[in-house]
DSSP file (Angstrom, degrees, kcal/mol; ACC not computed):
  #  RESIDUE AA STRUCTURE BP1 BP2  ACC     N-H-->O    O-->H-N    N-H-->O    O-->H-N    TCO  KAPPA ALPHA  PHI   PSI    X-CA   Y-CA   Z-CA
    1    1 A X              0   0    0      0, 0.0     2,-0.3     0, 0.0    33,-0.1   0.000 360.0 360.0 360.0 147.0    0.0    0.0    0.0
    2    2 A X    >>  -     0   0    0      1,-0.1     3,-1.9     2,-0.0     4,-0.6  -0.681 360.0-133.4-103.0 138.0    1.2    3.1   -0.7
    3    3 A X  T 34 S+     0   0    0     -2,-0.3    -1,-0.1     1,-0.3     0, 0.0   0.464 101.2  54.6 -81.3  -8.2    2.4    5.6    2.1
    4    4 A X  T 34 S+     0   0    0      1,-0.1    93,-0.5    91,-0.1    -1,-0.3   0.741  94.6  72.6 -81.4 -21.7    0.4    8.7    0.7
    5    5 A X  T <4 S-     0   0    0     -3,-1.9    90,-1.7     1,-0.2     2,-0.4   0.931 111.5 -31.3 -85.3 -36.8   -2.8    7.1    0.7
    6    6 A X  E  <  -A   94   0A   0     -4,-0.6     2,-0.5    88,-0.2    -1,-0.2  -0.932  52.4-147.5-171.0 143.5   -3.8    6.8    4.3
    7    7 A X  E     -A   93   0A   0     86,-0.8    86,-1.9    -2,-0.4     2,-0.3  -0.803  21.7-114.5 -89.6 124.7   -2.1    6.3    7.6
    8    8 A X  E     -A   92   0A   0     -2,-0.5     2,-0.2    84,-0.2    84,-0.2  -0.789  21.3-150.5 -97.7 166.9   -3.1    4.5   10.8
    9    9 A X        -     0   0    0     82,-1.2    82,-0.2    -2,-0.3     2,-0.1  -0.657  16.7-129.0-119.1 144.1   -3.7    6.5   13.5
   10   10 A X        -     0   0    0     -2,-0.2     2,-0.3    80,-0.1    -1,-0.1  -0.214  30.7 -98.8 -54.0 170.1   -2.9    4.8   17.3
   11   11 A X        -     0   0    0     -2,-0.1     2,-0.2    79,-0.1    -1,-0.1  -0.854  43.7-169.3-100.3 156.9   -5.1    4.8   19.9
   12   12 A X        -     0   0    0     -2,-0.3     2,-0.1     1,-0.0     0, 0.0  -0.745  40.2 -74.1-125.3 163.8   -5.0    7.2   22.6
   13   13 A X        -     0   0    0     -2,-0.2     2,-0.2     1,-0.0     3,-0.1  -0.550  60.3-133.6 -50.0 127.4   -6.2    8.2   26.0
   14   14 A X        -     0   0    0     -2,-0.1     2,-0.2     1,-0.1     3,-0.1  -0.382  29.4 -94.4 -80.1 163.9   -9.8    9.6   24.8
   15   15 A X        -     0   0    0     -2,-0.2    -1,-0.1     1,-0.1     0, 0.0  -0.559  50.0 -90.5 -66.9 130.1  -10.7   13.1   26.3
   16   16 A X  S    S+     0   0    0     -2,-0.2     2,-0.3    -3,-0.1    -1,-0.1  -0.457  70.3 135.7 -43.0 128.2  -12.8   13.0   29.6
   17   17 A X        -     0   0    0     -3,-0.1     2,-0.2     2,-0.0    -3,-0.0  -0.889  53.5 -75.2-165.8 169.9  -16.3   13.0   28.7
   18   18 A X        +     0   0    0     -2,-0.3     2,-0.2     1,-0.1     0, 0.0  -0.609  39.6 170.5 -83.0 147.8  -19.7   11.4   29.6
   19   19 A X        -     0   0    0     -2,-0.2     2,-0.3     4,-0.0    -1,-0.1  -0.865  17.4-150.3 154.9  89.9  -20.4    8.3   28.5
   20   20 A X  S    S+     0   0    0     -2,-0.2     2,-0.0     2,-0.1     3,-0.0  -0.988  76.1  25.6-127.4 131.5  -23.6    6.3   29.8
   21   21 A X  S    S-     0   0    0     -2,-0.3     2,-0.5     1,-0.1    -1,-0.1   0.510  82.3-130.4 -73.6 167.8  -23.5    3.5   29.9
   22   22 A X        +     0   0    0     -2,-0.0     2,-0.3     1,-0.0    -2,-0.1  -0.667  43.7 150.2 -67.4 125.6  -20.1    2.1   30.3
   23   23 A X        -     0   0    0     -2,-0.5     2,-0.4    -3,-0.0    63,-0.1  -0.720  46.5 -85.3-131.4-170.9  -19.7   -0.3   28.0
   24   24 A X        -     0   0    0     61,-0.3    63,-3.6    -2,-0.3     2,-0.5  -0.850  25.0-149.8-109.0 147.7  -16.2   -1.7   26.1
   25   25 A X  E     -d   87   0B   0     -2,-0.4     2,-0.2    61,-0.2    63,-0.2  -0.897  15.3-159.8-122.9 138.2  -15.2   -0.2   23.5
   26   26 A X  E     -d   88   0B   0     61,-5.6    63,-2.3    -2,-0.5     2,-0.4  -0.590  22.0-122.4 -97.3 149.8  -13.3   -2.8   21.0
   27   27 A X        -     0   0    0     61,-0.2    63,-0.1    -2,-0.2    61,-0.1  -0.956  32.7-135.6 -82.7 125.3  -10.5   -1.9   17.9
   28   28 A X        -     0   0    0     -2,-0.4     2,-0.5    61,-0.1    17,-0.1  -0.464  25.6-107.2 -82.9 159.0  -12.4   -3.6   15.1
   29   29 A X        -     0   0    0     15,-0.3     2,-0.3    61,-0.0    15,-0.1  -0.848  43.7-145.7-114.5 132.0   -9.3   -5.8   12.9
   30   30 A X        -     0   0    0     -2,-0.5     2,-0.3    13,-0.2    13,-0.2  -0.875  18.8-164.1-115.2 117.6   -8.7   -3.6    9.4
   31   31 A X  E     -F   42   0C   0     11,-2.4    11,-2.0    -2,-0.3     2,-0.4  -0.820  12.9-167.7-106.8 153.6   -7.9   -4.9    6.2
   32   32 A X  E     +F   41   0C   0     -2,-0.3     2,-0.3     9,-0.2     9,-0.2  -0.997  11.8 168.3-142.0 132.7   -6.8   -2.2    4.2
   33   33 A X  E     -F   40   0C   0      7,-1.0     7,-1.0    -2,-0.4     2,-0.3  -0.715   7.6-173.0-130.5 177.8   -6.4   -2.7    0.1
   34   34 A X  E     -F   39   0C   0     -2,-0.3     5,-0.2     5,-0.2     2,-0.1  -0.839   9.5-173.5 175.8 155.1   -5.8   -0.4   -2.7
   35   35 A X        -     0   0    0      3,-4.2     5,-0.0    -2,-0.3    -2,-0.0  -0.295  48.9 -75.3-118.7-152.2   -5.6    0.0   -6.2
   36   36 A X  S    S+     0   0    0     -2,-0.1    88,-0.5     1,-0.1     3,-0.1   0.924 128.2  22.1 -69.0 -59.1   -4.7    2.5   -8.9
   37   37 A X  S    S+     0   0    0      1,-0.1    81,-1.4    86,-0.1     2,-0.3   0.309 124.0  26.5-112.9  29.7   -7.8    4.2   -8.4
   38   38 A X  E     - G   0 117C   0     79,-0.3    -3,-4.2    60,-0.0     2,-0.3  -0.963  59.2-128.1-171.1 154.1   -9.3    3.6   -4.9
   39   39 A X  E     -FG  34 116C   0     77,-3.1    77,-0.9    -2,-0.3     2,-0.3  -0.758  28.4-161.5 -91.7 141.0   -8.3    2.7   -1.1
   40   40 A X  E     +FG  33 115C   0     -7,-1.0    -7,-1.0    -2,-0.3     2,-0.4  -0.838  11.4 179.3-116.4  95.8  -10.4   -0.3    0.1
   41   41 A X  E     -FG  32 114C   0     73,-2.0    73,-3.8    -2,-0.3     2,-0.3  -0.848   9.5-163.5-123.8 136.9  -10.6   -0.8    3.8
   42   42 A X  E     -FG  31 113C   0    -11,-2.0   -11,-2.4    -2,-0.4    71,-0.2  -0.988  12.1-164.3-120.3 110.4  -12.8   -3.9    5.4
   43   43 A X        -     0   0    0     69,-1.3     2,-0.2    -2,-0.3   -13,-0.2  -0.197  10.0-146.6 -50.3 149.0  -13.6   -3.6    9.2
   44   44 A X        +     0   0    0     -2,-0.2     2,-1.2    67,-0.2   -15,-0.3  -0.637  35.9 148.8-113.9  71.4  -14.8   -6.3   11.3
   45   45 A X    >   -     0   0    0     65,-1.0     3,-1.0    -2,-0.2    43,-0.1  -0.795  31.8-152.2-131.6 107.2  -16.9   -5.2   13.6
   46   46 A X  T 3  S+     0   0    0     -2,-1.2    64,-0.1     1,-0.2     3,-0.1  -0.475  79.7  32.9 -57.9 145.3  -20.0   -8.3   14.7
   47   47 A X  T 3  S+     0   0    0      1,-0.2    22,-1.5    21,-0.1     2,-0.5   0.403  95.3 112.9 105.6  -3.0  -22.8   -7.5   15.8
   48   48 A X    <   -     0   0    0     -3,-1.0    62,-0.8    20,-0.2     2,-0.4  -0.888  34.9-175.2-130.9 136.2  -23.2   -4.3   13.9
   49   49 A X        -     0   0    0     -2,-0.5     4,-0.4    18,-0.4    18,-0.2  -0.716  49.4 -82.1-138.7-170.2  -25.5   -3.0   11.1
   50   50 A X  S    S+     0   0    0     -2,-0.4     3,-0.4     1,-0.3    -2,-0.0   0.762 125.3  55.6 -56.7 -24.7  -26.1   -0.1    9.0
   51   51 A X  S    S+     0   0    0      1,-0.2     2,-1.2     3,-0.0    -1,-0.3   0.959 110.2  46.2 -57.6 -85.9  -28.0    1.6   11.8
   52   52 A X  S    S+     0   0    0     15,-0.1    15,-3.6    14,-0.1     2,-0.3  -0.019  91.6  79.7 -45.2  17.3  -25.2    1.3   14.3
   53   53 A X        -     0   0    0     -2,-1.2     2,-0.2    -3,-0.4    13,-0.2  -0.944  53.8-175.9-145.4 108.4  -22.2    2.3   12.6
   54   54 A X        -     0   0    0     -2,-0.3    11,-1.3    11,-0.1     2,-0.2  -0.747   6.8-165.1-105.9 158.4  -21.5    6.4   12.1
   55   55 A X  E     -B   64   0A   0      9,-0.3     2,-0.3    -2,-0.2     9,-0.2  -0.830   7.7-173.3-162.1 102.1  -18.3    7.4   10.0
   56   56 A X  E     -B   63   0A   0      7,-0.6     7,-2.0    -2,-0.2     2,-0.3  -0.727  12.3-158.6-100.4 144.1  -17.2   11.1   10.4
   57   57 A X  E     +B   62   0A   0     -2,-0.3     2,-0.5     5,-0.2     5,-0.2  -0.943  16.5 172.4-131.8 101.8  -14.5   12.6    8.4
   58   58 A X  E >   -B   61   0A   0      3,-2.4     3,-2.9    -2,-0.3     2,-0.9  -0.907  62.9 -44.4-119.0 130.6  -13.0   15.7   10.1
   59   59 A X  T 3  S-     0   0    0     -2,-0.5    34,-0.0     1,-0.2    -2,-0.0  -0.496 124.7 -21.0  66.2-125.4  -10.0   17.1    8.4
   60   60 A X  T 3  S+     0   0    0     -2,-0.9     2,-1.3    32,-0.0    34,-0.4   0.068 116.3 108.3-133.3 -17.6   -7.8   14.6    7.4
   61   61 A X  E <   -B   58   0A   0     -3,-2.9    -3,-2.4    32,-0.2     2,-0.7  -0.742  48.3-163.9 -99.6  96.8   -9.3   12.0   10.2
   62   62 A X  E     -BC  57  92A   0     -2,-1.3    30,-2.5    30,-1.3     2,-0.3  -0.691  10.9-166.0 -57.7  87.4  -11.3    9.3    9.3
   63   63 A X  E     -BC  56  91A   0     -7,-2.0    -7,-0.6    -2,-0.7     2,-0.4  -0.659   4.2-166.4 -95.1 139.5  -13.4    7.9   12.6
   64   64 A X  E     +BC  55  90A   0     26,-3.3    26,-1.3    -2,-0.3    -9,-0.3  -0.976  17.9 164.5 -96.6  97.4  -15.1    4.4   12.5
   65   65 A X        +     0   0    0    -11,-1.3     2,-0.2    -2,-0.4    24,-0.2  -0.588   2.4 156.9 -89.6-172.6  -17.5    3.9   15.4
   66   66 A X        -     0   0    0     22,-0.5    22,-1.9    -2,-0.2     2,-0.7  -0.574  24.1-152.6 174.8 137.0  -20.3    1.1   15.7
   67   67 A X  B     -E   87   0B   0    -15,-3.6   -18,-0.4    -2,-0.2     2,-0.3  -0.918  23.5-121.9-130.7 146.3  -21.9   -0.2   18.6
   68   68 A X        -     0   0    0     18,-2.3     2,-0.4    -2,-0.7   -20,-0.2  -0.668   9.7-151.8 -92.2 138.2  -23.4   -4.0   18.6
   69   69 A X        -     0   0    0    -22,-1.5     2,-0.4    -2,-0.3    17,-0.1  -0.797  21.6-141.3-101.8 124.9  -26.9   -4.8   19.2
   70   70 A X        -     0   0    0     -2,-0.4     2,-0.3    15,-0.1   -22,-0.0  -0.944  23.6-173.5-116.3 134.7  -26.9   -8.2   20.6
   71   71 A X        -     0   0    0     -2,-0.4     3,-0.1     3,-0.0   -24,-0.0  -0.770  15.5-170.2-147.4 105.7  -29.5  -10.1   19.5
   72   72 A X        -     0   0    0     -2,-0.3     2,-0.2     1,-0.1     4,-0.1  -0.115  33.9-100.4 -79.7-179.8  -30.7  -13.3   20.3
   73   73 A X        -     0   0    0      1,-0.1     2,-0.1     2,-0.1    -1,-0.1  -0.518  56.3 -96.6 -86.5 153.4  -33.6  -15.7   18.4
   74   74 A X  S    S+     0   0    0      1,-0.2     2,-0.4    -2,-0.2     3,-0.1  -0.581 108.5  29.8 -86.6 149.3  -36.6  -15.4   20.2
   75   75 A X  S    S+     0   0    0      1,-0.7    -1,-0.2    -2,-0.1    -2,-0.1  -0.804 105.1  89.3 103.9 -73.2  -37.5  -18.0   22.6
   76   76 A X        -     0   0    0     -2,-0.4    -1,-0.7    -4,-0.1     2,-0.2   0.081  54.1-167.0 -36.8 176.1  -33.7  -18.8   23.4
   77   77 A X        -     0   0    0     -3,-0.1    -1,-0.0     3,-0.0    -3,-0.0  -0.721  40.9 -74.2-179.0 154.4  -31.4  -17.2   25.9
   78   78 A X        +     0   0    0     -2,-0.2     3,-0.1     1,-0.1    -6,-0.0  -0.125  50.8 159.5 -46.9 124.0  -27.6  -17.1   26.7
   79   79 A X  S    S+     0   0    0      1,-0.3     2,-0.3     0, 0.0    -1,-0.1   0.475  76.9   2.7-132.5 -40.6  -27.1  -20.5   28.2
   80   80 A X        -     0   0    0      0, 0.0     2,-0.4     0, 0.0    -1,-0.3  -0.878  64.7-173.8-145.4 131.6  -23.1  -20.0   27.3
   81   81 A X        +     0   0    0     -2,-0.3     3,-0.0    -3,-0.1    -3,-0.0  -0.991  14.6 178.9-119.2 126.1  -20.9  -17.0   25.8
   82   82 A X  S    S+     0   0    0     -2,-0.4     2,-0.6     1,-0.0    -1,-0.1   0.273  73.6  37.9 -89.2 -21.0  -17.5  -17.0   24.9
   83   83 A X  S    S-     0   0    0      0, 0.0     2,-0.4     0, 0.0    -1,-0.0  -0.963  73.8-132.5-145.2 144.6  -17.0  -13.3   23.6
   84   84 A X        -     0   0    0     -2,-0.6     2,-0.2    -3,-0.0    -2,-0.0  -0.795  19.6-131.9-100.9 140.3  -18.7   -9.8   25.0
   85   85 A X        +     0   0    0     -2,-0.4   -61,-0.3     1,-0.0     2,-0.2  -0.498  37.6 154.5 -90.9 177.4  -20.2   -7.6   22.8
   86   86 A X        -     0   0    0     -2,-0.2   -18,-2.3   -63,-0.1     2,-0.3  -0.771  49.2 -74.8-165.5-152.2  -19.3   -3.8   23.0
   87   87 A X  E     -dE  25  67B   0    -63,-3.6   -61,-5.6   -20,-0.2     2,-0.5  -0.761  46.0-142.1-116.4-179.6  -19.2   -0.7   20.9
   88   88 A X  E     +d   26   0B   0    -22,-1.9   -22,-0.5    -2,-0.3     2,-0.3  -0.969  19.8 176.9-135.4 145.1  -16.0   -0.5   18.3
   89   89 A X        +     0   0    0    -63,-2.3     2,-0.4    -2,-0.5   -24,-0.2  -0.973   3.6 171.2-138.5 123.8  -13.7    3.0   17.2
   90   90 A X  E     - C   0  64A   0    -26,-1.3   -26,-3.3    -2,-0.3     2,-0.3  -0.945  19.2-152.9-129.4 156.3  -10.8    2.7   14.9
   91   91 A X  E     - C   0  63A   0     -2,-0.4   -82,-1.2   -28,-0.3     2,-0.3  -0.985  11.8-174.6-118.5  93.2   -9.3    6.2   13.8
   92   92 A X  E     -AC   8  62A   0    -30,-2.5   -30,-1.3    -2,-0.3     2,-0.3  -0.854  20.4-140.7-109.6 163.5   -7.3    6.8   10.2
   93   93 A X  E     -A    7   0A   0    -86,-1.9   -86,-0.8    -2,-0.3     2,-0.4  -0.768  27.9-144.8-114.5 158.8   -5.6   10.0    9.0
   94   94 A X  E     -A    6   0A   0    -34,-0.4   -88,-0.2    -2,-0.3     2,-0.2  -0.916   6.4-124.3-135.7 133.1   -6.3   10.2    5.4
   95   95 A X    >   -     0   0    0    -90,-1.7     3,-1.8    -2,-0.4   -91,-0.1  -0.518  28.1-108.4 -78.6 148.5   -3.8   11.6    2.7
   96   96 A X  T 3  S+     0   0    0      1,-0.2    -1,-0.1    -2,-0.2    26,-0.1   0.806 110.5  76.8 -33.1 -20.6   -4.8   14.7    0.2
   97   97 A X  T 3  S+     0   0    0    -93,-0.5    22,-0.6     2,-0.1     2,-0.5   0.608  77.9  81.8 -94.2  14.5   -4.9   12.1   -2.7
   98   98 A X  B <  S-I  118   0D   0     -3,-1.8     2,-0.6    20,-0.2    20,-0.3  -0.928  82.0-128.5-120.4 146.5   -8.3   10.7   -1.7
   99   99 A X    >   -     0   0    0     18,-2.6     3,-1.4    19,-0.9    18,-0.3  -0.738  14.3-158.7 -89.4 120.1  -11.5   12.5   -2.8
  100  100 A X  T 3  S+     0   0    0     -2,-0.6     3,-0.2     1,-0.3    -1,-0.2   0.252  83.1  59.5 -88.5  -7.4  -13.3   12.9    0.1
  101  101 A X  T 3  S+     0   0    0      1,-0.1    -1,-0.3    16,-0.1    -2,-0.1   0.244 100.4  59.4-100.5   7.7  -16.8   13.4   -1.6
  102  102 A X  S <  S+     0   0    0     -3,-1.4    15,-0.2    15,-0.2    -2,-0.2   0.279  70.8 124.4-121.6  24.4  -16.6   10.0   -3.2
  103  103 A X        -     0   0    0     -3,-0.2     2,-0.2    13,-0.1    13,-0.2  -0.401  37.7-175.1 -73.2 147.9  -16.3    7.9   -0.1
  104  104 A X        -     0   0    0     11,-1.0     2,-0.3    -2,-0.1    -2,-0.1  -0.778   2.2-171.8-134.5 174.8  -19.1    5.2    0.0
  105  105 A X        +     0   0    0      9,-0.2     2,-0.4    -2,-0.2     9,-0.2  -0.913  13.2 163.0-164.6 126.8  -20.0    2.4    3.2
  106  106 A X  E     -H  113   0C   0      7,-1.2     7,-1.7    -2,-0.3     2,-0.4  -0.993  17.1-161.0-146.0-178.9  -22.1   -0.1    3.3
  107  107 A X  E     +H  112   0C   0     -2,-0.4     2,-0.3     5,-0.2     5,-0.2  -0.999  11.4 174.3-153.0 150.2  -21.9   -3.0    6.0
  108  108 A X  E >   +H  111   0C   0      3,-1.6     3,-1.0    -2,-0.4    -2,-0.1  -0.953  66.9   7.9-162.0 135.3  -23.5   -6.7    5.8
  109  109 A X  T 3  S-     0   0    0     -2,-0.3   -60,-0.1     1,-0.2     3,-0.1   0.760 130.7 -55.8  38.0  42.4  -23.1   -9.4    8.1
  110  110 A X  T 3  S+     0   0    0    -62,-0.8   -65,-1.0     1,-0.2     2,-0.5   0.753 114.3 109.8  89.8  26.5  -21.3   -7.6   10.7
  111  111 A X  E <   - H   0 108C   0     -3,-1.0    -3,-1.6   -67,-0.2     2,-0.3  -0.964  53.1-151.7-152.3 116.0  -18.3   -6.4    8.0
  112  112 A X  E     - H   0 107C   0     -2,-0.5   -69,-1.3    -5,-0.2     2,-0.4  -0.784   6.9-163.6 -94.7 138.9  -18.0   -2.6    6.9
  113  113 A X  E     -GH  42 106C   0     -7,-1.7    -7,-1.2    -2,-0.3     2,-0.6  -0.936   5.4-171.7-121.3 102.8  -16.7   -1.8    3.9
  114  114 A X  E     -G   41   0C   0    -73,-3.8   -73,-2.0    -2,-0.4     2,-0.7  -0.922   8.0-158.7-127.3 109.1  -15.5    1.6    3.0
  115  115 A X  E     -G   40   0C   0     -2,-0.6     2,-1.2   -75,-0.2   -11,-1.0  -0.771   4.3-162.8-100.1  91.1  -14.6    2.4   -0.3
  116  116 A X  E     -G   39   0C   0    -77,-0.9   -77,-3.1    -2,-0.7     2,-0.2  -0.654  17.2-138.9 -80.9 111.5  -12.0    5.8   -0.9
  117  117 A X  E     -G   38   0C   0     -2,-1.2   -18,-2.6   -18,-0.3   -79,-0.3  -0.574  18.5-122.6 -47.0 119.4  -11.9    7.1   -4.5
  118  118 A X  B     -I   98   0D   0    -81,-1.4   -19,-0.9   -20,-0.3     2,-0.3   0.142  36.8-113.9   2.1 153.6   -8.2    8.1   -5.6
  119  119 A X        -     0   0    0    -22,-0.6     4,-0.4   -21,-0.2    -1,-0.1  -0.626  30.4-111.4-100.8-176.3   -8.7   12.0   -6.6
  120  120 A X  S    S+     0   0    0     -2,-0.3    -1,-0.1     1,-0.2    -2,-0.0   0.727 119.8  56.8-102.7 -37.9   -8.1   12.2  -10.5
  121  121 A X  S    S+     0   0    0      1,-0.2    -1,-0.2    -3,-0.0   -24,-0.1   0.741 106.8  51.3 -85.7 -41.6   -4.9   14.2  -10.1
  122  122 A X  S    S+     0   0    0    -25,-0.2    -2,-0.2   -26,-0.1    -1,-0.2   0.627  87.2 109.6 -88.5 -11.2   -3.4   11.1   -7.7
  123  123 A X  S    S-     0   0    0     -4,-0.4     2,-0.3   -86,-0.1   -86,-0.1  -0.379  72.7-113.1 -83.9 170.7   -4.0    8.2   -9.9
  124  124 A X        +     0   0    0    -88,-0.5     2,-0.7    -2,-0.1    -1,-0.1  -0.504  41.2 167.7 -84.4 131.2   -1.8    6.3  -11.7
  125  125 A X        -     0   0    0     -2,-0.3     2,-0.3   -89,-0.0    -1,-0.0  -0.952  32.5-114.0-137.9 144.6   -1.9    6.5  -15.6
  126  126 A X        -     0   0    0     -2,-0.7     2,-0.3     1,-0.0    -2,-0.0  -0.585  24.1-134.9 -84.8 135.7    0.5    5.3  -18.5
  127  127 A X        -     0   0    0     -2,-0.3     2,-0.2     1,-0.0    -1,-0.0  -0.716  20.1-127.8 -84.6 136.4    2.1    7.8  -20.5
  128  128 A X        -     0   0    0     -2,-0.3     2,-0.5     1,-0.0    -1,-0.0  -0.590  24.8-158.5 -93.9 146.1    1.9    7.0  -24.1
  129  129 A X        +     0   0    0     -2,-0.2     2,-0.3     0, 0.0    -1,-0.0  -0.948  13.1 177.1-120.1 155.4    5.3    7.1  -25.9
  130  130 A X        -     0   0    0     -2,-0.5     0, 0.0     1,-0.1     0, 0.0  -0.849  31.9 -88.0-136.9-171.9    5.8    7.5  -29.5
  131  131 A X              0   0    0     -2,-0.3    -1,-0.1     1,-0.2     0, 0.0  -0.102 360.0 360.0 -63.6 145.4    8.6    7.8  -32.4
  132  132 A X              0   0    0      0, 0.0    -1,-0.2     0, 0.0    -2,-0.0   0.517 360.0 360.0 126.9 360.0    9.8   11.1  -33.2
């Protein structure tokens, strides 16, 4: 991947603020792809649907959040669990060369998919040569 297109960002100590209830808040695991003309990054985040999942772009900073709905079939109940659900935040800094008005999301079966457009000026093109 190429080092202009997009950066990750660490996580940090968040800023004091309220937040009710407490719940945990997960880093969802980021596949991150790219081509000539677009960045492809696939989230992971269960539990989470198109409702539940906000994506702000401030600046140069790309925020993921999403908080999971746990939902069991009706009639059941938790009899055993192995994993807690929670809400999820991952953070990217975003380079100039992606066009920030062509970013798309969609999310399906608990996997976000966030498609960045190239701007026209940062994709790759072959230069033709000729004779002469």
């Amino acid at each position: 991947m190429s080092q202009t297109a997009m950066t990750k960002r660490e996580s940090q100590a968040p800023v004091p603020s309220e937040r009710a209830p407490q719940t945990t808040v997960y880093t969802p695991r980021v596949d991150i792809r790219e081509t000539d003309a677009e960045v492809l990054l696939v989230a992971d985040m269960p539990g989470v649907d198109e409702g539940s999942v906000h994506i702000d772009l401030e600046g140069s900073e790309l925020t993921i959040r999403g908080k999971a709905v746990p939902k069991a079939p009706e009639g059941f109940s938790l009899t055993y669990g192995e994993y807690e659900s929670g809400d999820y935040e991952r953070a990217f800094t975003l380079a100039d060369t992606i066009d920030r008005e062509g970013i798309r999301a969609t999310v399906r079966d608990g996997v976000l998919r966030l498609t960045l457009p190239k701007a026209k000026e940062a994709q790759a093109r072959r230069i033709p040569v000729t004779s002469g």
